[in-house]
Backbone as XML, in Angstrom:
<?xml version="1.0"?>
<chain id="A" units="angstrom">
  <residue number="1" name="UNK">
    <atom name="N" x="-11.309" y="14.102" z="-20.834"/>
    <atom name="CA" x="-11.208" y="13.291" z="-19.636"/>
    <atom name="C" x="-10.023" y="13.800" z="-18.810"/>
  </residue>
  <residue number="2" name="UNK">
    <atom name="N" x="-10.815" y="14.446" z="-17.432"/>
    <atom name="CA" x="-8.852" y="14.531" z="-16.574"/>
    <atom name="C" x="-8.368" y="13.628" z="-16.484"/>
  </residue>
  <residue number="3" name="UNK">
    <atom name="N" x="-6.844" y="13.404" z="-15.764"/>
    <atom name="CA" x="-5.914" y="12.628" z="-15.264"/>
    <atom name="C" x="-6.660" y="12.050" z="-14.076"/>
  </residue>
  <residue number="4" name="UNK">
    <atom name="N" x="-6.593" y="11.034" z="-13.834"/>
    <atom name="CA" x="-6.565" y="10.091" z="-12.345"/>
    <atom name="C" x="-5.487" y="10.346" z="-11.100"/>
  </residue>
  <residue number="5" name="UNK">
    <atom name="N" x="-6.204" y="10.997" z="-10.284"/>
    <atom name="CA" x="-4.900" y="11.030" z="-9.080"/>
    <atom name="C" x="-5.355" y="10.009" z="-7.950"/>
  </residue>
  <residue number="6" name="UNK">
    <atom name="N" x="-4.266" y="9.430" z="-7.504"/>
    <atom name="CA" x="-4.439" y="8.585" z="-5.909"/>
    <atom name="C" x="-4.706" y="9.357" z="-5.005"/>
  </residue>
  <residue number="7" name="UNK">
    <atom name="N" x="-5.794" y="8.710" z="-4.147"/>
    <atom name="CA" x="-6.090" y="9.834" z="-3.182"/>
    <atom name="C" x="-6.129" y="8.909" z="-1.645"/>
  </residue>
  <residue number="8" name="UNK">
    <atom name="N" x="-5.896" y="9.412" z="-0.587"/>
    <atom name="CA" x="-5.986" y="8.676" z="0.614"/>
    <atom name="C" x="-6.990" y="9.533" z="1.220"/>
  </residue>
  <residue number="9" name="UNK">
    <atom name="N" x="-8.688" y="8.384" z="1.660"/>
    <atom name="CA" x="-9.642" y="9.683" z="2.448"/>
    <atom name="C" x="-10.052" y="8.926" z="3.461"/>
  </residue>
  <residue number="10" name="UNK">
    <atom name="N" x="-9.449" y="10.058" z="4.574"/>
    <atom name="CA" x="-10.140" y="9.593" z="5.985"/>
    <atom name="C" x="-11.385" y="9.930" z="6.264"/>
  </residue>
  <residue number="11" name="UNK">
    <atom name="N" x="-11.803" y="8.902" z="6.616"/>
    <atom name="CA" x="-13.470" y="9.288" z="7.258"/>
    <atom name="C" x="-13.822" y="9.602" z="9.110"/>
  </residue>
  <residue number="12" name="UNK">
    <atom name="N" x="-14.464" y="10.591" z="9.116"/>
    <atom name="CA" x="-14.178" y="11.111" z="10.727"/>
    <atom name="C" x="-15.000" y="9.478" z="11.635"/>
  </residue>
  <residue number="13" name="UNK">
    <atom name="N" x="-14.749" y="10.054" z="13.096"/>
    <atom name="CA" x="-14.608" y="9.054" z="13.678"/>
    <atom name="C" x="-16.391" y="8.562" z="13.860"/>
  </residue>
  <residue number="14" name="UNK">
    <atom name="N" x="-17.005" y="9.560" z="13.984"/>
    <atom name="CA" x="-18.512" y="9.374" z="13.912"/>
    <atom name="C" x="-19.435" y="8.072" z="12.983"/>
  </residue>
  <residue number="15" name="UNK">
    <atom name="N" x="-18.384" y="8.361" z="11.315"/>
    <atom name="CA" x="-19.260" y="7.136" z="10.675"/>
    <atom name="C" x="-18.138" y="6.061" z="10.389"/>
  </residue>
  <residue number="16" name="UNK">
    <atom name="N" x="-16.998" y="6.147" z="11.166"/>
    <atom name="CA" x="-16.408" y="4.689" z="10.874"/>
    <atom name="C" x="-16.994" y="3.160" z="10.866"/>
  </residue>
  <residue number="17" name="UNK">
    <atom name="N" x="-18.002" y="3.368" z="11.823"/>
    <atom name="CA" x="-19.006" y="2.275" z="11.787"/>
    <atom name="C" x="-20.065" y="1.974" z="11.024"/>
  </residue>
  <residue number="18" name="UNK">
    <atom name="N" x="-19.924" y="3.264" z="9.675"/>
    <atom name="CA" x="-20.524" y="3.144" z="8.492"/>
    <atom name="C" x="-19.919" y="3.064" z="7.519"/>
  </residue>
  <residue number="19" name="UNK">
    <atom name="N" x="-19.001" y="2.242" z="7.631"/>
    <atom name="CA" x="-17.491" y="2.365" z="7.046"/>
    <atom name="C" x="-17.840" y="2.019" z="5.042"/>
  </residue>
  <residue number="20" name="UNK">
    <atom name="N" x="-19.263" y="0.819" z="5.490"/>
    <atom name="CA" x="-19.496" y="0.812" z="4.186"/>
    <atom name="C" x="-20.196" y="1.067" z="3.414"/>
  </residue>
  <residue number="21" name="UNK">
    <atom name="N" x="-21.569" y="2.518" z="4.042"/>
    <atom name="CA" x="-22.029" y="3.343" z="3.357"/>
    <atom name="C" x="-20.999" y="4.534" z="2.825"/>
  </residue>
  <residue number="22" name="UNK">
    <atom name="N" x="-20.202" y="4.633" z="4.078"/>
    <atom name="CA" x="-19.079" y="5.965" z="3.202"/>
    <atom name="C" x="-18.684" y="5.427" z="1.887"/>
  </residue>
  <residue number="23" name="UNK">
    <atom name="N" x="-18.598" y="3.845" z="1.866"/>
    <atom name="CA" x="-17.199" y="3.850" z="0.968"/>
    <atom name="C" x="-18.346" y="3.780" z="-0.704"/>
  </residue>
  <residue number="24" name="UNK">
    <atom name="N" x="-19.387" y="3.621" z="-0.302"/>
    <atom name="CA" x="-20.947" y="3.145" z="-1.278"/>
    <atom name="C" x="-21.004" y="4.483" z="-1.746"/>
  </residue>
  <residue number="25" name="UNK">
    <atom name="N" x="-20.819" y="5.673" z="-0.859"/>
    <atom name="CA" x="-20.957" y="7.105" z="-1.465"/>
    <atom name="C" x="-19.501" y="7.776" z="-2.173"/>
  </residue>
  <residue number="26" name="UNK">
    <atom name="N" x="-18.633" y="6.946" z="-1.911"/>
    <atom name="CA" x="-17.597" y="7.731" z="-2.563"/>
    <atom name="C" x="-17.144" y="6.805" z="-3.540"/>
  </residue>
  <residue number="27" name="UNK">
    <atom name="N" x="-17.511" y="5.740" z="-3.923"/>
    <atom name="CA" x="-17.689" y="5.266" z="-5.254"/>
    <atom name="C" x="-18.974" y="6.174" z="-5.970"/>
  </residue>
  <residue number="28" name="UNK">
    <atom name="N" x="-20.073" y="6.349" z="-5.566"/>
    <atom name="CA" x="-21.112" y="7.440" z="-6.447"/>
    <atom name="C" x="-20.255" y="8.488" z="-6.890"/>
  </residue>
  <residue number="29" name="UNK">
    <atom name="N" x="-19.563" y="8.880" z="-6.099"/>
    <atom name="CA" x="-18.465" y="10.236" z="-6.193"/>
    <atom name="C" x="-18.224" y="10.673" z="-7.844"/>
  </residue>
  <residue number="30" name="UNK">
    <atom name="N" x="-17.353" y="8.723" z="-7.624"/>
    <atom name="CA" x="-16.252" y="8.322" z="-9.192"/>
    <atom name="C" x="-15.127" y="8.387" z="-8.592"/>
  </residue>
  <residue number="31" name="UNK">
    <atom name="N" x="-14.802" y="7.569" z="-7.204"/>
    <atom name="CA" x="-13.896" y="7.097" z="-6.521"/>
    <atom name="C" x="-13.700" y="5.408" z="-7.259"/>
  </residue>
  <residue number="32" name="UNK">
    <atom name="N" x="-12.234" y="5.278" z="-7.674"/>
    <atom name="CA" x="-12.150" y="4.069" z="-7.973"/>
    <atom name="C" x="-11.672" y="3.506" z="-6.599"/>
  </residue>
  <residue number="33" name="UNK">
    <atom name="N" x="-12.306" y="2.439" z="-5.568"/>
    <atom name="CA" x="-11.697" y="2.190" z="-4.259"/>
    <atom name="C" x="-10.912" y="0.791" z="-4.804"/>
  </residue>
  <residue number="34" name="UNK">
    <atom name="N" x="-9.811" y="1.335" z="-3.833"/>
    <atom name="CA" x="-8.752" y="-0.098" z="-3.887"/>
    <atom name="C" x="-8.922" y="-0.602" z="-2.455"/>
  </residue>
  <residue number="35" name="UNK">
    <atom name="N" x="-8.690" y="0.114" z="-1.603"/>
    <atom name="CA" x="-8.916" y="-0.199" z="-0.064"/>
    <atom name="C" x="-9.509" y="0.153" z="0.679"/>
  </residue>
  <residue number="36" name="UNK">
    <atom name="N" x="-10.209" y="-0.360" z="1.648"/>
    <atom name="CA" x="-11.351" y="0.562" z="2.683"/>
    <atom name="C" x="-10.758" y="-0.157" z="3.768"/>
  </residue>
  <residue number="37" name="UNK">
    <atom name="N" x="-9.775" y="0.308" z="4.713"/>
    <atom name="CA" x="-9.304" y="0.168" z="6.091"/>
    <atom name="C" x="-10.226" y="0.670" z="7.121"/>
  </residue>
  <residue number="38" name="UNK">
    <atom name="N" x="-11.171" y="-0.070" z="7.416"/>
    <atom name="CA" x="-11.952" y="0.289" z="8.895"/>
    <atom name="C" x="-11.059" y="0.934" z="10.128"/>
  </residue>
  <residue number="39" name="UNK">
    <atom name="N" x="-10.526" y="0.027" z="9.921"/>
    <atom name="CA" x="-9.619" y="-0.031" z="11.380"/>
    <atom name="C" x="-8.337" y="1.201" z="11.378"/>
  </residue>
  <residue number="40" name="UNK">
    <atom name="N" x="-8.240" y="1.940" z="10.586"/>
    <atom name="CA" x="-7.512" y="2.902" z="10.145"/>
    <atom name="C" x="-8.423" y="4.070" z="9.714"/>
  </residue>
  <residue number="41" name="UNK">
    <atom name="N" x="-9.413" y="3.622" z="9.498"/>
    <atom name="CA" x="-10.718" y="5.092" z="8.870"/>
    <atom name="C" x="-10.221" y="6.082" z="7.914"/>
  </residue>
  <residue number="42" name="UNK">
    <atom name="N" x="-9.781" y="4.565" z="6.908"/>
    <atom name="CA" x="-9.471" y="4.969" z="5.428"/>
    <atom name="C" x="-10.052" y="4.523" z="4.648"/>
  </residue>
  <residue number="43" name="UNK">
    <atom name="N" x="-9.403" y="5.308" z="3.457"/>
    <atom name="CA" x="-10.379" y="4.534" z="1.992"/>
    <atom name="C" x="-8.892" y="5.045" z="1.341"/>
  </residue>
  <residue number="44" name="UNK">
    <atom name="N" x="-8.476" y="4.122" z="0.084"/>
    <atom name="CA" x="-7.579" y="4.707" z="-0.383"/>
    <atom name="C" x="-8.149" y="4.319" z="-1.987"/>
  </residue>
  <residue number="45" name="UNK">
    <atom name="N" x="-7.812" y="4.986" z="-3.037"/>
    <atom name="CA" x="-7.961" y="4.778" z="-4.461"/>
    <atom name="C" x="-7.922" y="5.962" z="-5.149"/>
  </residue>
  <residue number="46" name="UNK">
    <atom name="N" x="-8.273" y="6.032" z="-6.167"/>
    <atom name="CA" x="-8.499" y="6.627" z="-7.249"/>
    <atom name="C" x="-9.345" y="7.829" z="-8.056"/>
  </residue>
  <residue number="47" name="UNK">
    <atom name="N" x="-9.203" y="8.750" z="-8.622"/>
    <atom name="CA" x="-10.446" y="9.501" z="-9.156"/>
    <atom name="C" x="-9.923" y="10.389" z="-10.090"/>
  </residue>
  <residue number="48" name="UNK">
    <atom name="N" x="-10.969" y="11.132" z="-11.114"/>
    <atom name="CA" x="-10.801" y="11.600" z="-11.462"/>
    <atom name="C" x="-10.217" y="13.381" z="-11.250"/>
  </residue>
  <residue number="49" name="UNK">
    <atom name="N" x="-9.257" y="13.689" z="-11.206"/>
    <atom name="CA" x="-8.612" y="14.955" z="-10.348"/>
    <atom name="C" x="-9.844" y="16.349" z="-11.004"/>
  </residue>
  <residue number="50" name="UNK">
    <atom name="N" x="-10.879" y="16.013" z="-11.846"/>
    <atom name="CA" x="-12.208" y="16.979" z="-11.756"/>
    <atom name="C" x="-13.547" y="16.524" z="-10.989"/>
  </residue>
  <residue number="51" name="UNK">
    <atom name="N" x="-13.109" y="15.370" z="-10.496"/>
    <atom name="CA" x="-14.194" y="14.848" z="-9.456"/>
    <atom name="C" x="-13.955" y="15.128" z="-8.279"/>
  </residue>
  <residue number="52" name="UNK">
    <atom name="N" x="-12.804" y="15.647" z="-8.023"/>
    <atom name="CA" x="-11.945" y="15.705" z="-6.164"/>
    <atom name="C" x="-13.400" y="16.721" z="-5.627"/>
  </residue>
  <residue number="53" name="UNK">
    <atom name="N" x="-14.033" y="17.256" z="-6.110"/>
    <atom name="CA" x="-14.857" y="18.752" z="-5.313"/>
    <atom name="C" x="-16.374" y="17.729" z="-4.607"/>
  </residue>
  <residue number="54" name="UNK">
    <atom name="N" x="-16.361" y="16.341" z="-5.477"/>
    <atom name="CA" x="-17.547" y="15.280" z="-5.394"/>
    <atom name="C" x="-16.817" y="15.001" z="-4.218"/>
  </residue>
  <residue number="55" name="UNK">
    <atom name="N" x="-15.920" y="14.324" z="-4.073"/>
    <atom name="CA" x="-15.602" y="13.240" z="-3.104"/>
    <atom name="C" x="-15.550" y="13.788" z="-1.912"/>
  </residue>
  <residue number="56" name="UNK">
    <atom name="N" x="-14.782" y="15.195" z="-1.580"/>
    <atom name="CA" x="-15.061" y="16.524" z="-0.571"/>
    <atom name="C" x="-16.429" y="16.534" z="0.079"/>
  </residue>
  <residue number="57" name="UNK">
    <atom name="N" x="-17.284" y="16.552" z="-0.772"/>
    <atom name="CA" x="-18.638" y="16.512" z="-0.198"/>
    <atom name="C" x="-19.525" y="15.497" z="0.518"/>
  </residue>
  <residue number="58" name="UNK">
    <atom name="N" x="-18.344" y="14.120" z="0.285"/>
    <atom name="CA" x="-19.377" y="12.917" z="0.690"/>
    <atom name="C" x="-19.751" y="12.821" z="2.503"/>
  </residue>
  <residue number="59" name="UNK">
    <atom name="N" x="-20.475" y="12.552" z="2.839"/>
    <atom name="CA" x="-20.688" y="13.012" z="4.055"/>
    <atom name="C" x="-19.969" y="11.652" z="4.605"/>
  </residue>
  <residue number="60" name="UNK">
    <atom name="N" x="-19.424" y="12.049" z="5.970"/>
    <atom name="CA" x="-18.304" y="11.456" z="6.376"/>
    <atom name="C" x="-17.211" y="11.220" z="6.105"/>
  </residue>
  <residue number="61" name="UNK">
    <atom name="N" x="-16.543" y="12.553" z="5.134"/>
    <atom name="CA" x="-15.422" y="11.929" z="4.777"/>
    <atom name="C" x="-14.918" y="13.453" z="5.863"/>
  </residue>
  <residue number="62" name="UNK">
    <atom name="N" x="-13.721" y="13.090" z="6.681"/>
    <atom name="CA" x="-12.944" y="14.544" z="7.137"/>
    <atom name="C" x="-11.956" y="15.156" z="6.387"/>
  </residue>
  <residue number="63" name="UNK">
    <atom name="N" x="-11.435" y="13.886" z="5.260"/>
    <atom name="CA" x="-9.871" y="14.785" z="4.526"/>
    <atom name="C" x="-10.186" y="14.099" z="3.137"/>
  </residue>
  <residue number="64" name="UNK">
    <atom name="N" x="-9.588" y="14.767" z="1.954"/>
    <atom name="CA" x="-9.012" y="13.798" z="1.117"/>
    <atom name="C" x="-7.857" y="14.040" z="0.452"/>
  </residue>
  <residue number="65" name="UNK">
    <atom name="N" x="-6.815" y="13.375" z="0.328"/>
    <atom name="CA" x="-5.551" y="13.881" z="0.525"/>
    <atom name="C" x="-5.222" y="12.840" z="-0.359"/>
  </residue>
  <residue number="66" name="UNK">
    <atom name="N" x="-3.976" y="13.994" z="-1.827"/>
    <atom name="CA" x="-3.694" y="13.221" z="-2.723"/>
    <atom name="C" x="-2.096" y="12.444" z="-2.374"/>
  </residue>
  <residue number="67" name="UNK">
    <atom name="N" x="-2.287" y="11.167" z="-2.713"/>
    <atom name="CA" x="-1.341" y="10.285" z="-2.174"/>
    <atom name="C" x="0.020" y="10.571" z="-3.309"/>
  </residue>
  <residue number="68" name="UNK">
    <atom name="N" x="1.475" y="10.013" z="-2.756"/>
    <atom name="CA" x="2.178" y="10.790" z="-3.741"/>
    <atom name="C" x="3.274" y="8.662" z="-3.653"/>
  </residue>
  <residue number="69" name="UNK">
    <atom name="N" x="3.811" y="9.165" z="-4.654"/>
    <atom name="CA" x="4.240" y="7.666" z="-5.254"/>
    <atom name="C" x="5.847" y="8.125" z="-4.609"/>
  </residue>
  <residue number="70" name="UNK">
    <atom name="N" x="6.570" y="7.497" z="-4.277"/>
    <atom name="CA" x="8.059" y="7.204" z="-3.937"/>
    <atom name="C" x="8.692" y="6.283" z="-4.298"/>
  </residue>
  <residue number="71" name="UNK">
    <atom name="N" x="9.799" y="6.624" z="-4.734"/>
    <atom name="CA" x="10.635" y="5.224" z="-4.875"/>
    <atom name="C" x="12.585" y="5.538" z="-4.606"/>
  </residue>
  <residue number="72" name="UNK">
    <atom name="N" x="12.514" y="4.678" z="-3.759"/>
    <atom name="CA" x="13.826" y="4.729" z="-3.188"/>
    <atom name="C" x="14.777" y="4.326" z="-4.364"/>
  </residue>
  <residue number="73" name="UNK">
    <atom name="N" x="15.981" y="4.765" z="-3.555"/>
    <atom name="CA" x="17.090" y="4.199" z="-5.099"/>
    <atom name="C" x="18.003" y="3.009" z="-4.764"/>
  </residue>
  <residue number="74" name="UNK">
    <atom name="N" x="18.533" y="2.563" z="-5.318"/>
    <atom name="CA" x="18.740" y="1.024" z="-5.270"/>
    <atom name="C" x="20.032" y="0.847" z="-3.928"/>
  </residue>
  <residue number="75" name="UNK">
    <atom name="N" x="19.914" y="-0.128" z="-3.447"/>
    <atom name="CA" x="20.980" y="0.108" z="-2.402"/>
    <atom name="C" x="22.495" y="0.561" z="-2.398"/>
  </residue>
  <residue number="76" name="UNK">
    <atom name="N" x="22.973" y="-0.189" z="-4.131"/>
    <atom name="CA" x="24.027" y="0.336" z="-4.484"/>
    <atom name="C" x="24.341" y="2.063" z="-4.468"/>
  </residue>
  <residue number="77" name="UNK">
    <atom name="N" x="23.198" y="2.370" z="-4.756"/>
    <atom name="CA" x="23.622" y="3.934" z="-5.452"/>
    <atom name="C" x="23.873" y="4.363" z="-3.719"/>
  </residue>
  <residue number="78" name="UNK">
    <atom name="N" x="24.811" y="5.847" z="-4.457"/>
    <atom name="CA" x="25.704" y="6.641" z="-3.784"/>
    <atom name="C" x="24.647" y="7.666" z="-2.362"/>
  </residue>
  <residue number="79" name="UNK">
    <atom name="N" x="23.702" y="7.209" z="-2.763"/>
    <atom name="CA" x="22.389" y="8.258" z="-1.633"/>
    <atom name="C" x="22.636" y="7.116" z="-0.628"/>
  </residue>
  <residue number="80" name="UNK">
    <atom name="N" x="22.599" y="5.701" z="-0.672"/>
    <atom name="CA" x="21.956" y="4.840" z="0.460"/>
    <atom name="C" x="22.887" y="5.107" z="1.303"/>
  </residue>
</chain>
């Protein structure tokens, strides 16, 4: 089984108004979806990082771009 990476995928502007067949095909993918932002012409969640070549292909998607985790350091410390 690969690793799971977060992924953020925009869908072009053409099927945003199919916002929820895209998101119906990129769960087929083996997209775990956490969010489907219409109004942003996103989808954000999950997958398997040997499924990324599936989710590429779903029609209407323009990007899929792996999301990256941050975390700031506490206000005390010497960076803030």
């Amino acid at each position: 089984m690969a690793p799971k990476v977060k992924v953020v995928v925009s869908v072009d502007d053409e099927h945003v108004d199919k916002m929820s067949e895209v998101v119906k095909a990129c769960r087929a993918a083996g997209l775990s979806v956490e969010r489907s932002l219409e109004s942003l012409g996103t989808i954000t969640g999950s997958i398997e990082s040997s499924e990324l070549g599936k989710l590429n292909r779903v029609e209407g998607i323009s990007n899929v771009e792996q999301s990256a985790d941050y975390q700031l350091p506490p206000p005390q410390d010497d960076l803030q």
